[in-house]
VORO-784649 format. One line per 5 residues: number of its first residue (from 0); their letters; for each residue x, y, z of N, C-alpha, C. Coordinates in pm, 1 decimal. Each point is the difference from the previous one (the first is absolute). Last residue first. Example, Ala and Ser with C-alpha at 12.3 -4.5 7.8 and 13.67 -1.06 7.14 Angstrom:
BEGIN
1) SA) 1285.0,-225.0,708.0,82.0,119.0,6.0,-77.0,109.0,73.0  29.0,-572.0,-7.0,-89.0,119.0,0.0,90.0,120.0,0.0
This chain:
BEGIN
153) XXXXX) 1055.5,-1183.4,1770.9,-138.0,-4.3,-29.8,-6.6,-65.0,-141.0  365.2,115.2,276.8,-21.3,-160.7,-4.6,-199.8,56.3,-24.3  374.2,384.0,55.6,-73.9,-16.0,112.4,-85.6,-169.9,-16.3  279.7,132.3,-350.9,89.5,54.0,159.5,-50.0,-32.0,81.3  -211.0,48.0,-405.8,88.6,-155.0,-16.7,65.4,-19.7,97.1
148) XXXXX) -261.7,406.4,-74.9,-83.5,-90.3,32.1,92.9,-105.7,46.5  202.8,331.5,-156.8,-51.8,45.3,191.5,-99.0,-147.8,-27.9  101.4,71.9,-435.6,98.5,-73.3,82.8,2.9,19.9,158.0  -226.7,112.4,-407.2,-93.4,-51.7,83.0,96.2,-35.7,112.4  136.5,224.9,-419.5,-61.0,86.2,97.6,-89.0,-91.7,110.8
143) XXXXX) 362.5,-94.9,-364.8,6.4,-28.9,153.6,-73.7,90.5,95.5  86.8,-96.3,-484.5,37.2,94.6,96.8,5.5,10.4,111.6  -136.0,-385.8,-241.6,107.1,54.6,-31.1,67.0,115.4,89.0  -438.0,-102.9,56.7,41.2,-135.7,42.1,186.9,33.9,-62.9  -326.8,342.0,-176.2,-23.7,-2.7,156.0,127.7,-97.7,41.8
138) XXXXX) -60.2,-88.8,-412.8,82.3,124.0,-4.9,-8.7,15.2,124.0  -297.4,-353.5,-101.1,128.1,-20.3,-5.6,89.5,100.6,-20.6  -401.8,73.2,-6.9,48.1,-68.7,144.1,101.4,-61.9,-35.3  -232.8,272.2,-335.0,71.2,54.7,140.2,7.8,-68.0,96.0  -56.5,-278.4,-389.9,96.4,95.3,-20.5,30.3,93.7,166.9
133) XXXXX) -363.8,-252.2,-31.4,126.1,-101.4,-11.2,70.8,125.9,10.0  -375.9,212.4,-104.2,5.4,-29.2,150.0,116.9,-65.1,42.2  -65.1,108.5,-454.6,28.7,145.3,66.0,10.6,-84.2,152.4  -161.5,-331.2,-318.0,120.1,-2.2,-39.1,68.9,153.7,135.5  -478.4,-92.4,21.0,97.5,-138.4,26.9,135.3,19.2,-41.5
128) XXXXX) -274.9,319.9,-153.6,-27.4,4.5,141.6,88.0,-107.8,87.3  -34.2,-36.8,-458.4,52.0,93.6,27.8,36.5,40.1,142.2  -306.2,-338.7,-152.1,100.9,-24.4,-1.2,93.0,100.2,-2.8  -439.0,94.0,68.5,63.3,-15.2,92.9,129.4,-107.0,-21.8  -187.1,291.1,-370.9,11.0,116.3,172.3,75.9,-108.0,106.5
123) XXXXX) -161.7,-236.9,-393.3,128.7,30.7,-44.6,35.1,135.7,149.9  -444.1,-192.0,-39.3,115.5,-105.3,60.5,182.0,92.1,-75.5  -400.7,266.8,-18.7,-7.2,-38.6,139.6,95.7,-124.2,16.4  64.1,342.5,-449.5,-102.8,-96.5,59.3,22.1,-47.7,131.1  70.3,368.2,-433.3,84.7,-54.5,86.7,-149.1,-78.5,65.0
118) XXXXX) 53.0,349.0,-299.6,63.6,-72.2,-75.9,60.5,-147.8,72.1  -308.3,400.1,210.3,22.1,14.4,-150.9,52.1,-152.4,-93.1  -223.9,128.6,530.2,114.0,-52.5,-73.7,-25.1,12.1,-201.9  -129.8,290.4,492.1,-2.4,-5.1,-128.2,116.7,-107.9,-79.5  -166.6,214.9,511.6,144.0,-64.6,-72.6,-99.3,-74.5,-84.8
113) XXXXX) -265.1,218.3,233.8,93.9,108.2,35.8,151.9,-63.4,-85.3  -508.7,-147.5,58.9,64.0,36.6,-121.8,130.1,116.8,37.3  -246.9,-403.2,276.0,-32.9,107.7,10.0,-10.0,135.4,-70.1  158.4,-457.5,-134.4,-167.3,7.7,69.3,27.9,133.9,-20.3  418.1,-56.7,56.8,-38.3,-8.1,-110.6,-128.2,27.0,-31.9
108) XXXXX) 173.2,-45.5,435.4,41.3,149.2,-35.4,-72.5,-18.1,-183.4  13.6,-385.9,235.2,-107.7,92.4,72.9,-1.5,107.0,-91.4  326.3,-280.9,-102.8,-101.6,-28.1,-41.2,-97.1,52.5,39.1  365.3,37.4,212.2,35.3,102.4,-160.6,-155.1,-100.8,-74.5  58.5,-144.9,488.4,10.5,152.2,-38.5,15.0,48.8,-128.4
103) XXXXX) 80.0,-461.0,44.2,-199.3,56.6,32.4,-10.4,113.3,17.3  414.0,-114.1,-56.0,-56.1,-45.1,-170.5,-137.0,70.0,60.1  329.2,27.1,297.5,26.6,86.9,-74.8,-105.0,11.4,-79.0  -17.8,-393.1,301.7,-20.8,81.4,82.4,-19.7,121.2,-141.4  224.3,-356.0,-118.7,-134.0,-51.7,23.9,-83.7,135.7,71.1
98) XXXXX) 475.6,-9.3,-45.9,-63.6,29.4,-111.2,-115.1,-38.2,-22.9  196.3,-13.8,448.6,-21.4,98.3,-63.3,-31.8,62.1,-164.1  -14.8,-465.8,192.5,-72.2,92.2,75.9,12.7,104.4,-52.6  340.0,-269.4,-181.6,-131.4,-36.2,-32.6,-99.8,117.2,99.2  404.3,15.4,124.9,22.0,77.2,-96.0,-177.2,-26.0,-118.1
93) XXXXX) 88.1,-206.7,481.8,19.4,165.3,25.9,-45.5,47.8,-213.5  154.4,-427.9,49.5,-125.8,-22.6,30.0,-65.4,168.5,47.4  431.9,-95.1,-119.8,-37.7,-10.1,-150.5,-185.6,25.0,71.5  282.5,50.5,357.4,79.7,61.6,-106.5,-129.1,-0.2,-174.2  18.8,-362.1,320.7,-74.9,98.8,53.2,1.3,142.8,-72.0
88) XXXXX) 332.6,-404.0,-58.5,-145.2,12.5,-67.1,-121.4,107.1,59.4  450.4,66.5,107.1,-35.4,43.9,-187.1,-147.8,-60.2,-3.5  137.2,229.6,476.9,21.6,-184.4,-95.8,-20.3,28.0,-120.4  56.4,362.9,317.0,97.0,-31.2,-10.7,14.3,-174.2,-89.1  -403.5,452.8,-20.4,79.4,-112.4,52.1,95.2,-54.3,-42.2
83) XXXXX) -211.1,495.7,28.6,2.0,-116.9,-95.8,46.0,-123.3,74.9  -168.0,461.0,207.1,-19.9,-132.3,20.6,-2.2,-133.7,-139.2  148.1,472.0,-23.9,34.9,-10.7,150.3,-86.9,-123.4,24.1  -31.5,118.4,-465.8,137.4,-8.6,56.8,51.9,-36.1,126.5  -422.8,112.4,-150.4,6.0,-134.9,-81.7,143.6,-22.9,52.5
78) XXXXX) -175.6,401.9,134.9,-63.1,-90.8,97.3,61.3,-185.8,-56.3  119.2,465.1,-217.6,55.0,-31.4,65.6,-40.0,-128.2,140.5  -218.5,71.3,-460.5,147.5,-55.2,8.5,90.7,14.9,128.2  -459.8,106.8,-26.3,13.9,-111.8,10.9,82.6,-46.8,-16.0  -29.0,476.7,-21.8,-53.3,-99.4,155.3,37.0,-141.9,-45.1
73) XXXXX) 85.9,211.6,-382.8,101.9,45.4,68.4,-30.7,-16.5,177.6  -340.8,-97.2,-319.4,114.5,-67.5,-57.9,99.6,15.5,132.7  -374.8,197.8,-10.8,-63.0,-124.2,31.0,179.7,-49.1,-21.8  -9.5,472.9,-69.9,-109.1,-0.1,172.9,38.5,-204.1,-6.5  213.0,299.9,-314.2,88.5,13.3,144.0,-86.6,-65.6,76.6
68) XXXXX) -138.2,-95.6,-414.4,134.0,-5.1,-25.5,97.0,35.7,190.9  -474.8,36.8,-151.7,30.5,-124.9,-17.9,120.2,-3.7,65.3  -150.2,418.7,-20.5,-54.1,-40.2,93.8,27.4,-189.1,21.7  105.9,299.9,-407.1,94.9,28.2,140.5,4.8,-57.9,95.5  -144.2,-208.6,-507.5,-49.3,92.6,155.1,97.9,48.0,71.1
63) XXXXX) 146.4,-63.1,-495.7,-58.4,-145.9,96.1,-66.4,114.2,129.1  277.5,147.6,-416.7,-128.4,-68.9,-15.4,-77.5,-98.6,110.3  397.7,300.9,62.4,51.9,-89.4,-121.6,-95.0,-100.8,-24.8  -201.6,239.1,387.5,182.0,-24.3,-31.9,11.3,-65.8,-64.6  -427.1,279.5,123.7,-4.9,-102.5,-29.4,221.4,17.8,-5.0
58) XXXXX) -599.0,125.2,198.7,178.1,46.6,-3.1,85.1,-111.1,-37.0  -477.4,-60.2,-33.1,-5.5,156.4,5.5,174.0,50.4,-10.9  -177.1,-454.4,-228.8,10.2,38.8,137.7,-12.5,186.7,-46.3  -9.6,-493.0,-304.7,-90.0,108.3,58.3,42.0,73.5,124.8  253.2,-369.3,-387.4,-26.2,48.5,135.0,-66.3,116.6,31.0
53) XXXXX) 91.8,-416.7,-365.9,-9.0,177.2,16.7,43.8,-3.7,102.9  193.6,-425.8,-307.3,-109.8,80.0,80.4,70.5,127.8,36.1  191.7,-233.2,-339.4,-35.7,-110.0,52.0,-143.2,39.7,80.0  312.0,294.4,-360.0,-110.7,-11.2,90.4,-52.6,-120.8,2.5  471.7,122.1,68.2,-43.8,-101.0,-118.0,-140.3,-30.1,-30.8
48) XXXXX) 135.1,349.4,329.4,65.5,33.5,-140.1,-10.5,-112.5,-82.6  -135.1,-96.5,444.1,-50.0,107.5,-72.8,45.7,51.6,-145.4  242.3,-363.1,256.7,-161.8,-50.3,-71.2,-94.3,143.4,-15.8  426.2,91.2,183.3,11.6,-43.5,-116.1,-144.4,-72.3,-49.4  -2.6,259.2,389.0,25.8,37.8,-108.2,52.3,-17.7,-117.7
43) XXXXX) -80.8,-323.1,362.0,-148.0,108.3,-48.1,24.1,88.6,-95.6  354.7,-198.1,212.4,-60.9,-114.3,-78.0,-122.6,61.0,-94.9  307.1,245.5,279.8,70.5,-35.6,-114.9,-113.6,-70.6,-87.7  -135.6,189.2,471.7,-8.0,63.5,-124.0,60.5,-3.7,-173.9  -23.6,-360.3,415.3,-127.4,29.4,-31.2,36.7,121.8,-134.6
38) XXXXX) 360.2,-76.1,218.4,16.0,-153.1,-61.7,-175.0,21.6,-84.4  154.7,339.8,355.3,101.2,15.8,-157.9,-51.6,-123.8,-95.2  -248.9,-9.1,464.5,-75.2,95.1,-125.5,126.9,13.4,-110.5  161.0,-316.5,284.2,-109.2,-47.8,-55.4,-64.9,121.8,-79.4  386.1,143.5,229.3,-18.9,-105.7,-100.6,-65.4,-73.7,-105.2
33) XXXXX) -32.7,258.7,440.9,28.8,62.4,-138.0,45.4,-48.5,-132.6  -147.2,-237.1,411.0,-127.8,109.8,-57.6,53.2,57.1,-111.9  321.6,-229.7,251.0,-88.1,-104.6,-98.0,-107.2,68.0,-34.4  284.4,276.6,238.5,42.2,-42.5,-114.6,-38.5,-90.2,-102.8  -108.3,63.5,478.7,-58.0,74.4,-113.4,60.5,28.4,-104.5
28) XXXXX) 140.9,-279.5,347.6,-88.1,-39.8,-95.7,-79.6,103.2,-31.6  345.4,130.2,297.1,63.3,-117.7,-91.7,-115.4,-52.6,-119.8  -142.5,291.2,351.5,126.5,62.0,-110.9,98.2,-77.0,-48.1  -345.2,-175.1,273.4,-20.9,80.3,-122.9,88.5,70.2,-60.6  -101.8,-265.4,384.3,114.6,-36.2,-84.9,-50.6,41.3,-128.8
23) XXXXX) -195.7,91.2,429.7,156.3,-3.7,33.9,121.4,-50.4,-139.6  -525.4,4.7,-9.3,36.5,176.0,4.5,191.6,-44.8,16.8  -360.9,-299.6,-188.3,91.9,-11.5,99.2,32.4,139.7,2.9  -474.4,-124.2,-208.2,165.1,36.0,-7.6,41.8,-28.8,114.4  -507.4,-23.4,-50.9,81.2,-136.5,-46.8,185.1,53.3,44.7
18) XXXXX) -386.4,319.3,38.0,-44.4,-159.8,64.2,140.2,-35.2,-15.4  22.6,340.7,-285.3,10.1,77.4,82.3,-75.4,-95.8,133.2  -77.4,-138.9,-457.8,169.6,68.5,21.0,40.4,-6.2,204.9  -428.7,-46.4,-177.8,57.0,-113.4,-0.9,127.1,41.1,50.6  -200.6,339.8,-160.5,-98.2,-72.1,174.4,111.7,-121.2,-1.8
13) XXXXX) 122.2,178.9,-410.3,50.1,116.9,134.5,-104.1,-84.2,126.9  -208.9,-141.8,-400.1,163.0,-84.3,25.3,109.1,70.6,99.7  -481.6,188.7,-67.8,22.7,-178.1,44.8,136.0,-19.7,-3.7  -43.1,406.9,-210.8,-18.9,7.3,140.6,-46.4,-109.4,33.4  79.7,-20.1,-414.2,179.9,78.8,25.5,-50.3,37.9,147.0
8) XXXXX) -352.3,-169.5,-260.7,87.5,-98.9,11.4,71.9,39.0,56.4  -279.7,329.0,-69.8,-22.9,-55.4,58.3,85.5,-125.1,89.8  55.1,250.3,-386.6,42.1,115.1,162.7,-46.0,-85.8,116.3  -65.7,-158.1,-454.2,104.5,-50.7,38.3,46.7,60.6,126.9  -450.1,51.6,-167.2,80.1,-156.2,61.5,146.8,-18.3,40.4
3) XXXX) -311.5,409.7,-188.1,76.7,5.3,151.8,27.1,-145.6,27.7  -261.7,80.3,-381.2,107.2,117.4,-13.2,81.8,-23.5,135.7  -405.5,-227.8,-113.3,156.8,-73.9,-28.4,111.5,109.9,-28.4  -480.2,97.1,183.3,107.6,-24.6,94.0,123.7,-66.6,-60.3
């Protein structure tokens, strides 16, 4: 079955998706979906070409899953977007969670042998993870895709 984790992953994070969204303010925050998978395929395909790690999948974009890339990333970037918060420390406390949250997923996925680290290791994934999360919230928080949020005092 580690042939289908990630088809798998990419249909949990659509359940979620599809619970959780604001439908009324999506076409403002799905841009944080597209984002997050542009921000997911730069990183992956540069730690691919430095072989840091593999990736096992059946369908793949510039070495990374399909199923990663549009199913867990691009749900959770647009869910990470439509409820970031307006306090930094919450902000940072949101940004801990989700790299706490990422790590036990790419560590599952590891176990399982579908992500192959070559040259690379579980704390350097989640200071990375830590540096990609800061980063898209503060581009979100720039751009102003949460800003229906900042309107309505959430």
């Amino acid at each position: 079955m580690p042939e289908f984790a990630w088809l798998i992953s990419a249909i949990i994070a659509w359940v979620i998706f599809f619970l959780l969204v604001d439908w009324t303010r999506l076409k403002y925050t799905i841009w944080g979906g597209i984002i997050a998978s542009t921000m997911q395929v730069l990183v992956d395909t540069a730690a691919m070409k430095m072989n840091l790690y593999h990736v096992e999948s059946m369908v793949h974009i510039l070495g990374s899953s399909v199923f990663f890339t549009f199913g867990v990333v691009f749900a959770i970037g647009v869910i990470f977007t439509q409820t970031m918060p307006v306090s930094r420390w919450l902000q940072a406390l949101n940004i801990l969670v989700m790299v706490a949250l990422f790590s036990i997923e790419e560590h599952l996925y590891v176990k399982i042998g579908i992500l192959e680290y070559v040259h690379w290791n579980h704390p350097a994934s989640i200071f990375i993870n830590l540096l990609v999360f800061t980063s898209f919230t503060w581009l979100v928080d720039k751009i102003g895709l949460n800003s229906a949020q900042v309107k309505r005092g959430i």
